[in-house]
N, C-alpha and C positions, 0 to 999 in steps of 0.2 A: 522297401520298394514303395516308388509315388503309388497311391491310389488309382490314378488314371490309366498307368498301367497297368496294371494289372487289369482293368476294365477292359483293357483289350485282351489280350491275352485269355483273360475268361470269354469274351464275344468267341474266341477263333476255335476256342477249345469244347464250347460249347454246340460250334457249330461243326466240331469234329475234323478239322482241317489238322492234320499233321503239321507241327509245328518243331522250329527248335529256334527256343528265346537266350543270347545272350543279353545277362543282365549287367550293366556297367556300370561299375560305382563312380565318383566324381574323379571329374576326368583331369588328371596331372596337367596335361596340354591346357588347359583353360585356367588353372589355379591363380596365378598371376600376370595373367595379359595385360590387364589392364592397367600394369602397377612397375613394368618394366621399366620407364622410364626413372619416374619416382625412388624405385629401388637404386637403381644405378646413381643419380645424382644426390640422392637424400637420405641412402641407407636405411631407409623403412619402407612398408607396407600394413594395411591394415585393412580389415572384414568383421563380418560380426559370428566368426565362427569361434571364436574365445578356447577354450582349451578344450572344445571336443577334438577327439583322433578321428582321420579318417587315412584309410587305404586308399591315395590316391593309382586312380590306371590308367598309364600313356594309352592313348589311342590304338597308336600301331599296336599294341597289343591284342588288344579289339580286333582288329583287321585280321593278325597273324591268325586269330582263331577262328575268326569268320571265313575263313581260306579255305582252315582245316575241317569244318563242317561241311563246307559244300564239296571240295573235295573227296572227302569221306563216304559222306551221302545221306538222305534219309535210313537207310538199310540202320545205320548205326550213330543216327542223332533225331531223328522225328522222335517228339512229341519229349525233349529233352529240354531242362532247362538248367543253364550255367551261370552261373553269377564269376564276374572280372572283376579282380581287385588287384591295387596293389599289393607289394611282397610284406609291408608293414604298415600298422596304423601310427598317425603320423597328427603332431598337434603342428598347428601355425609356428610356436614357438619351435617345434621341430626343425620345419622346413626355413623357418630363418638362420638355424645355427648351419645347416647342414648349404642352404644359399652362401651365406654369409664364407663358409670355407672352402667354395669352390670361386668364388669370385676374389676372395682374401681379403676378406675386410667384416666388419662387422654389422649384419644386418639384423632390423629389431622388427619384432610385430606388436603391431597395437591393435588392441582389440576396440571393436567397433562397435557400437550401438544400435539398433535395428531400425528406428528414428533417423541416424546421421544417413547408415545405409539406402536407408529408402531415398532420402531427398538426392542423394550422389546419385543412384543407380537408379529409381524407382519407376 
């Protein structure tokens, strides 16, 4: 978890407010927004996330559980905390074999340097 959050999450907790934190790991929906075009015309993408795995979670996931807590109620989720992931952890070179055979063609990742990153996105 960032640091920053939890900074909060200790503020609420310390102030004794009843709380329930979902916590969500990197979000599938945001993985490659910015790289759809690229991908479809140039069969690549690339990040500086190199072969770490991460449990990417769709949003609506997010959502469907944040439903079900308020739904539910404090009775049976105050001062609870959930971590949302996805069902696997998943490297870049994953999610390009598994892109690459839903679209039918062959898509590659290239990993990217923290340097090139910054100046693209920074």
């Amino acid at each position: 978890m960032l640091q920053h959050y939890w900074w909060g999450e200790e503020c609420l907790i310390k102030a004794g407010v009843p709380l329930t934190v979902l916590r969500a790991n990197f979000f599938m929906n945001h993985l490659l927004k910015t790289d759809c075009d690229q991908i479809d015309k140039e069969g690549w993408f690339s990040n500086p996330l190199g072969d770490c795995k991460n449990s990417f979670v769709c949003t609506n996931d997010i959502g469907e559980a944040a439903v079900r807590v308020i739904n539910e109620g404090p009775e049976r989720h105050a001062n609870k905390f959930y971590d949302i992931t996805g069902p696997e952890p998943q490297s870049m070179a994953d999610i390009a074999e598994v892109l690459g055979k839903a679209m039918g063609k062959k898509i590659e990742y290239r990993a990217q340097d923290m340097v090139q990153f910054e100046k693209d996105f920074g």
